[in-house]
C-alpha positions as CSV (number, residue, x, y, z in Angstrom):
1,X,-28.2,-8.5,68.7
2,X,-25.3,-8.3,65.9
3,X,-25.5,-5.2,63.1
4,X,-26.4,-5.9,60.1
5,X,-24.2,-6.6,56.9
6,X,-25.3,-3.0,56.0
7,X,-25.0,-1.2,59.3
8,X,-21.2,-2.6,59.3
9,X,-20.0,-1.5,55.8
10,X,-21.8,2.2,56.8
11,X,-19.9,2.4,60.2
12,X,-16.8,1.1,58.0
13,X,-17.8,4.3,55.8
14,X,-18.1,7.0,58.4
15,X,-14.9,5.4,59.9
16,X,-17.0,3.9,63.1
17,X,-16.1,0.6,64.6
18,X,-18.8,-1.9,63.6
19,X,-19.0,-5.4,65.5
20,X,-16.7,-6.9,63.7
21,X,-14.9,-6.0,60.6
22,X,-17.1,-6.6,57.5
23,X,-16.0,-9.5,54.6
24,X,-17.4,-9.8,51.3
25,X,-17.4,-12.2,48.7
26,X,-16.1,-12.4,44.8
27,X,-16.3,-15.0,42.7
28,X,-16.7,-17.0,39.4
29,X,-19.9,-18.7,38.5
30,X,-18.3,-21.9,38.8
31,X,-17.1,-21.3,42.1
32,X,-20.6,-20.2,43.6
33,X,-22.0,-23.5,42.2
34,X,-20.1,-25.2,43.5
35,X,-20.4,-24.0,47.0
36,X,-24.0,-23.4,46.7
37,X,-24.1,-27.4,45.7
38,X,-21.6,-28.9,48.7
39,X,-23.3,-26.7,51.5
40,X,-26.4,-27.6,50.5
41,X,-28.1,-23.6,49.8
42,X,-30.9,-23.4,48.1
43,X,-30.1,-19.5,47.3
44,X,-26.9,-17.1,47.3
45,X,-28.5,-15.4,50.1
46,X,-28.9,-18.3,52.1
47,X,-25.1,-19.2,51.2
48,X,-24.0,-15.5,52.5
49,X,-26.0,-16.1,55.8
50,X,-24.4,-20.0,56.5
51,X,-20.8,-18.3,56.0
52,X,-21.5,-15.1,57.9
53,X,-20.8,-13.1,54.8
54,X,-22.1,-9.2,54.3
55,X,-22.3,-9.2,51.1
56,X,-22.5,-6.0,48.8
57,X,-25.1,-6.6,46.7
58,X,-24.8,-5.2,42.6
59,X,-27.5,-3.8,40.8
60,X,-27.4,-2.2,37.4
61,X,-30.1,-1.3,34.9
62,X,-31.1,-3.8,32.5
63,X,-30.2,-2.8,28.4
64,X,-33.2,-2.8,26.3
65,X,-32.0,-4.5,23.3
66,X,-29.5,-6.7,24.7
67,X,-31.5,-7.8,27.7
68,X,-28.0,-9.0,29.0
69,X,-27.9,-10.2,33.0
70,X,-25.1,-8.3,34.3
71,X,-24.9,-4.9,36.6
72,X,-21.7,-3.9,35.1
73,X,-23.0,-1.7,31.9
74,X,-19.4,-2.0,30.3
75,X,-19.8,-5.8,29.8
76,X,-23.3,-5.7,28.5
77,X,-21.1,-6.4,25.1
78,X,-23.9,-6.5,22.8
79,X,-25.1,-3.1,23.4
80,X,-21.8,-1.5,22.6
81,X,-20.8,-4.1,19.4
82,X,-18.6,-5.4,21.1
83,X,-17.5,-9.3,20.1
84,X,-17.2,-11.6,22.6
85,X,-16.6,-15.8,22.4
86,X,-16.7,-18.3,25.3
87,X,-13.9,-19.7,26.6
88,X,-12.7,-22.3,28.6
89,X,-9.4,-22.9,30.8
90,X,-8.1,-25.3,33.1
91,X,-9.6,-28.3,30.9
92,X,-13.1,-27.2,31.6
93,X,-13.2,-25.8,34.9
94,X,-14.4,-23.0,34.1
95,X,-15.5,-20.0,31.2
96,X,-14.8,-16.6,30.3
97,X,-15.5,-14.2,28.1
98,X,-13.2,-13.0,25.5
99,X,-13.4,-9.5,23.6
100,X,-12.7,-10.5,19.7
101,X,-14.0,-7.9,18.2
102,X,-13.6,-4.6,18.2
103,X,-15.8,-2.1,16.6
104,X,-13.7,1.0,16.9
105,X,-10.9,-0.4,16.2
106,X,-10.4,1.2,12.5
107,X,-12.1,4.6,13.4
108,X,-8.8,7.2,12.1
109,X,-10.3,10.4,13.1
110,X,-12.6,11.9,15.0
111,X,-15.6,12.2,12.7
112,X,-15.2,8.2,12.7
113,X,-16.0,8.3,16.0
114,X,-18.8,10.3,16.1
115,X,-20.4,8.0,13.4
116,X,-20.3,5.1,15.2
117,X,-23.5,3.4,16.8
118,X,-23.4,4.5,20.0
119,X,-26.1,3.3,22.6
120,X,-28.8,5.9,23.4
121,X,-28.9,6.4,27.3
122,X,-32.5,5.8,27.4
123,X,-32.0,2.3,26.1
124,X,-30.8,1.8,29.6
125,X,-33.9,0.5,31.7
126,X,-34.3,1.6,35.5
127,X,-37.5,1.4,35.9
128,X,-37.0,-2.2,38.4
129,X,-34.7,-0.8,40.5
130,X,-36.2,0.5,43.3
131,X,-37.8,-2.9,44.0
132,X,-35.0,-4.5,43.6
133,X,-32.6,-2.3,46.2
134,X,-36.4,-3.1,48.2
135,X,-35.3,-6.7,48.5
136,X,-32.1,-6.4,49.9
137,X,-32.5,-3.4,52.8
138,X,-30.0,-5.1,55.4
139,X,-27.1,-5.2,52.6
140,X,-25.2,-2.6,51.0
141,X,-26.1,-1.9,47.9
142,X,-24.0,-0.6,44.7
143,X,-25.8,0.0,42.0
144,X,-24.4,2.1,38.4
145,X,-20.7,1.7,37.4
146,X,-18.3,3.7,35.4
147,X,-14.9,1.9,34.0
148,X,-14.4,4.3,31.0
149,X,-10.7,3.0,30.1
150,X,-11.6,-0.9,30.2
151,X,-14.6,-0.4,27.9
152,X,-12.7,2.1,25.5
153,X,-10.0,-1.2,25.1
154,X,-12.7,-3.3,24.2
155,X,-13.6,-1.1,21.6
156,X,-10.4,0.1,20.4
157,X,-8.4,-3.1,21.2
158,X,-5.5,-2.9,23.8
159,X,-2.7,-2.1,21.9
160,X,-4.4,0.5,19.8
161,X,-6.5,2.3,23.4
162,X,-3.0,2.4,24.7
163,X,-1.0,4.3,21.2
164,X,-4.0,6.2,20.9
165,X,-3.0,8.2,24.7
166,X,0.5,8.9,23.0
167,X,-0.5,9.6,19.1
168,X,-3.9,10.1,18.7
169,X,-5.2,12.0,21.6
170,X,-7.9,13.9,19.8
171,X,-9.5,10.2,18.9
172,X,-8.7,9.3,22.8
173,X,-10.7,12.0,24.0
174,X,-13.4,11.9,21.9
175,X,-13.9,8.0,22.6
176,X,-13.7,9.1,26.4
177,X,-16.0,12.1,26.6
178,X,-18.9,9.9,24.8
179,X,-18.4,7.3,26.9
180,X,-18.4,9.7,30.1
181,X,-21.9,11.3,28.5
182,X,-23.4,7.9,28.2
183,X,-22.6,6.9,31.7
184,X,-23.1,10.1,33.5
185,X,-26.5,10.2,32.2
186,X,-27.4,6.6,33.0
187,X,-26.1,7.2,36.6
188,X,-27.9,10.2,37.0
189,X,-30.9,8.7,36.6
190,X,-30.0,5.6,39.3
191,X,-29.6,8.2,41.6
192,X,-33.0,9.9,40.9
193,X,-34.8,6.4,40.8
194,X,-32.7,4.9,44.1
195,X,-30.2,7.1,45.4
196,X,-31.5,7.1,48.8
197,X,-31.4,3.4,49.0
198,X,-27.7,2.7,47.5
199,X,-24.8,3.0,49.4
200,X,-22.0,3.0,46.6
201,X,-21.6,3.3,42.9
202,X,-18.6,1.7,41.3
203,X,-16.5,3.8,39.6
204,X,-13.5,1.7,38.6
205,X,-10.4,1.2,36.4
206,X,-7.8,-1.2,35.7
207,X,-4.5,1.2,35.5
208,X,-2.0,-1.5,36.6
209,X,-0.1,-4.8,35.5
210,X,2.1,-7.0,38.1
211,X,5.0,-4.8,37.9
212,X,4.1,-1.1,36.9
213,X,1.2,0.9,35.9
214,X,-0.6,0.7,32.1
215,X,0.0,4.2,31.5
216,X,2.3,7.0,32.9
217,X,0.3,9.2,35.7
218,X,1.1,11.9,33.0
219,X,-1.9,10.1,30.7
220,X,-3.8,9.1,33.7
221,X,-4.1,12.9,34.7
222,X,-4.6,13.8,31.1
223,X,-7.6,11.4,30.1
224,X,-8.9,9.7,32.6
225,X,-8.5,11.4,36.4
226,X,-10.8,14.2,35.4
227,X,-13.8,12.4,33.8
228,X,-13.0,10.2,36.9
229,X,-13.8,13.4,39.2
230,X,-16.5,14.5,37.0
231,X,-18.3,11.3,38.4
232,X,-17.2,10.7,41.9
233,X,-18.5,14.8,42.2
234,X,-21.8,13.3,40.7
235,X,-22.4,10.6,43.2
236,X,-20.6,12.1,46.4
237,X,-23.3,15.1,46.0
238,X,-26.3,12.4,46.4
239,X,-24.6,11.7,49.3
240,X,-23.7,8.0,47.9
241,X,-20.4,6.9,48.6
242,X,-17.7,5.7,45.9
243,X,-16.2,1.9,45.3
244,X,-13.0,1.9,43.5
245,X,-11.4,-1.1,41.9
246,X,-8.4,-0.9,40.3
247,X,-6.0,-3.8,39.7
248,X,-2.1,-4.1,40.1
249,X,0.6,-2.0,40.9
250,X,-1.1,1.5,40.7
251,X,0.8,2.8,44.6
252,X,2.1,5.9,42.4
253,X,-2.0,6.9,41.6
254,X,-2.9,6.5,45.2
255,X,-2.4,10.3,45.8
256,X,-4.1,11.4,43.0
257,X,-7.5,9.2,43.5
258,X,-7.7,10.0,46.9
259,X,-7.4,13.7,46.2
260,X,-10.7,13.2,43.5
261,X,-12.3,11.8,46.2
262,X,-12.8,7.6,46.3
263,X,-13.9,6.3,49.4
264,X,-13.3,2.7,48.7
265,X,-9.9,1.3,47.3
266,X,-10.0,-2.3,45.9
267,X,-8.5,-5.2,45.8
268,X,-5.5,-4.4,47.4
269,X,-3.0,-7.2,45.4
270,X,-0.6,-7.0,47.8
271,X,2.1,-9.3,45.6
272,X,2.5,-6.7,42.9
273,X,5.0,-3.9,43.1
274,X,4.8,-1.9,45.4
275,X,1.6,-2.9,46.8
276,X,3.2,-3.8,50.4
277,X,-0.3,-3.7,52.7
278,X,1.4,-2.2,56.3
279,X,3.1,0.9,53.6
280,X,-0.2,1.4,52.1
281,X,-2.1,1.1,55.4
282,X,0.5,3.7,57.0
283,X,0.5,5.8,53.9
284,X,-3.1,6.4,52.9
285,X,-5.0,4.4,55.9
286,X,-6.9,7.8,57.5
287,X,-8.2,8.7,53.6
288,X,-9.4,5.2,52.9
289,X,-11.2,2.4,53.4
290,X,-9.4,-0.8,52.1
291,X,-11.2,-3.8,50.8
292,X,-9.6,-7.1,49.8
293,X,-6.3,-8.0,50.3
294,X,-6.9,-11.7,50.7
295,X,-4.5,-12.9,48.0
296,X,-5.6,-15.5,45.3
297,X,-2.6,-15.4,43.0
298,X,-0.7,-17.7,45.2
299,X,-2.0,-18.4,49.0
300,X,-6.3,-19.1,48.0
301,X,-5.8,-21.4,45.5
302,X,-2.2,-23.1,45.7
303,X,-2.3,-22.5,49.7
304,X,-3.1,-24.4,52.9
305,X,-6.7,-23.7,55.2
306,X,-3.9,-22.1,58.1
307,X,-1.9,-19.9,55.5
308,X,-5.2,-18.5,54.3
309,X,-6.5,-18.3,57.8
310,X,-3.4,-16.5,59.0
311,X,-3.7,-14.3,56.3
312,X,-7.0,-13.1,57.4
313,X,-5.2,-12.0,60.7
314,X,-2.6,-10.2,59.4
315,X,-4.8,-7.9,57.5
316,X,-7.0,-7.7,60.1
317,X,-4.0,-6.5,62.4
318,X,-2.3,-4.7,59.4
319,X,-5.6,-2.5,58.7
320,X,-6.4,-2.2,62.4
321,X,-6.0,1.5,62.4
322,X,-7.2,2.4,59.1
323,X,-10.4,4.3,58.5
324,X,-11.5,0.9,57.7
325,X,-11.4,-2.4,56.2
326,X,-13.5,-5.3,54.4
327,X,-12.5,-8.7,54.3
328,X,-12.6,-10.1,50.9
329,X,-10.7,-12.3,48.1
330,X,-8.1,-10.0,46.2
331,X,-10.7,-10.6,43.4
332,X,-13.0,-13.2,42.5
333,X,-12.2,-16.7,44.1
334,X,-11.0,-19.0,40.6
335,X,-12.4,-22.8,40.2
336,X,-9.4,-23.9,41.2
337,X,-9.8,-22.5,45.0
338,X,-10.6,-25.3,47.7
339,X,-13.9,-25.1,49.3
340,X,-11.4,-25.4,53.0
341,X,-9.3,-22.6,51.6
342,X,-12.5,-20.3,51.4
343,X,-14.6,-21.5,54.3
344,X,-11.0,-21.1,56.0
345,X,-11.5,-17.3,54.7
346,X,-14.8,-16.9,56.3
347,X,-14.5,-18.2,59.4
348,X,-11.8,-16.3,60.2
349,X,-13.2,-13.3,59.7
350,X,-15.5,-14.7,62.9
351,X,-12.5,-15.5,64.2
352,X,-10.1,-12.4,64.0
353,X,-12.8,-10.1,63.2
């Protein structure tokens, strides 16, 4: 009898050799509809089981007012004022949501800042959780995130978050540390309510672009990396491992995440600068477990079913002697990826795995 989806990532974690190397699964709305609808699942689940998929499962408290579906507290818009409006792309394949307004986004000094509206912590509901991490024991399980840059540019706006690092650092920091106070606290009480059924909490950023990083590592170290360790110090001492996602070209960070501790580096986009996967895996491969690297820029949605399956190989080869790695789309699979191209995905993983 095969492990299951949750005894592989925890081998993964402790740097053990499951049965086969672990995949897991990203994607748009759109795209699980679709697959749920021509593979004829009646349930996500069911869909994870026919495609041999172990998933990681996301849970996140539920926001009192809001009441919005989603485990990632930084896009529960509403309860941070944040305005968003639907829209489409590719002629109606699919929808997103775009940030329009931004509430901070006149605030001039500090005093602004602390007059805003912030969200009490305790409007954060946790109270289902433990039933809910009940109802998926042979998965792993994340549950709480922290991505305190992406939500500060959806409260700030983009181009303002970014001058604020290089001219108005006192607004910058006090933005950050309420924003670390809010989540710390929410977290802090996931881990009283489930911490001994979770396996990961996402603590996350999104610190690159194609070509270069969003900000120097001088900013990085100065605003973000130590509310960063603040938190990964939080969950590493209820023994709960952390998930890192961070997008883009961010190789010159590498050192400096590993040394505050991540366990878990995603997605691995391999076509941006400096990203090469056999430098990375030879470079940080014994501090890390790598997850992702199956490309959907170019080779998921524009390639062929034996590009993609080949691609699965050669990470699988490429990570081989890493602490460890997990199969899964560079992010999550767009409308316009083939059904082949991602059961190609999947059953190589049964393949090469």
């Amino acid at each position: 009898m095969g492990m299951t989806p949750r005894q592989r990532w925890r081998a993964v974690l402790a740097g053990q050799q499951p049965d086969r190397v672990p995949c897991d699964y990203w994607a748009t709305d759109e795209v699980t509809c679709r697959l749920l609808r021509e593979l004829d699942c009646r349930s996500e689940r069911q869909l994870w089981e026919r495609l041999g998929i172990d998933q990681c499962v996301k849970l996140g408290p539920v926001h009192r007012i809001t009441q919005e579906d989603n485990w990632h507290m930084q896009s529960q818009f509403a309860a941070w004022h944040i305005g968003t409006r639907t829209m489409t792309y590719g002629d109606g394949l699919g929808t997103y949501e775009e940030t329009v307004g931004f509430p901070l986004a006149n605030a001039e000094t500090v005093q602004d800042v602390e007059r805003f509206d912030w969200p009490d912590p305790d409007d954060w509901d946790v109270s289902r959780l433990r039933a809910q991490c009940e109802q998926w024991l042979d998965y792993p399980i994340a549950a709480g995130c922290y991505e305190p840059f992406y939500l500060y540019c959806r409260l700030r706006g983009m181009e303002q978050a970014l001058e604020d690092l290089a001219v108005n650092p006192g607004i910058a920091e006090a933005i950050l540390e309420r924003i670390h106070f809010i989540h710390e606290t929410v977290i802090q009480r996931i881990l009283d309510v489930v911490g001994d059924l979770i396996d990961l909490v996402y603590v996350a950023e999104d610190l690159g672009t194609q070509n270069s990083l969003l900000m120097s590592p001088a900013a990085f170290r100065r605003f973000l990396k130590p509310r960063l360790a603040r938190m990964i110090e939080l969950v590493h001492t209820r023994g709960v491992k952390v998930f890192h996602h961070d997008d883009g070209a961010i190789r010159p960070l590498l050192p400096d995440l590993i040394e505050i501790g991540i366990d878990i580096l995603n997605p691995i986009q391999w076509r941006c600068s400096g990203m090469d996967r056999a430098a990375l895996a030879r470079d940080f491969g014994k501090s890390l477990v790598f997850h992702g690297g199956i490309d959907n820029q170019q080779t998921l949605p524009f390639g062929s079913a034996s590009e993609v399956r080949q691609q699965v190989a050669d990470n699988i080869a490429l990570f081989k002697e890493c602490k460890g790695y997990v199969v899964a789309p560079c992010h999550n699979l767009q409308a316009n990826t083939p059904t082949k191209n991602i059961l190609a995905l999947y059953e190589a993983v049964q393949e090469f795995g």
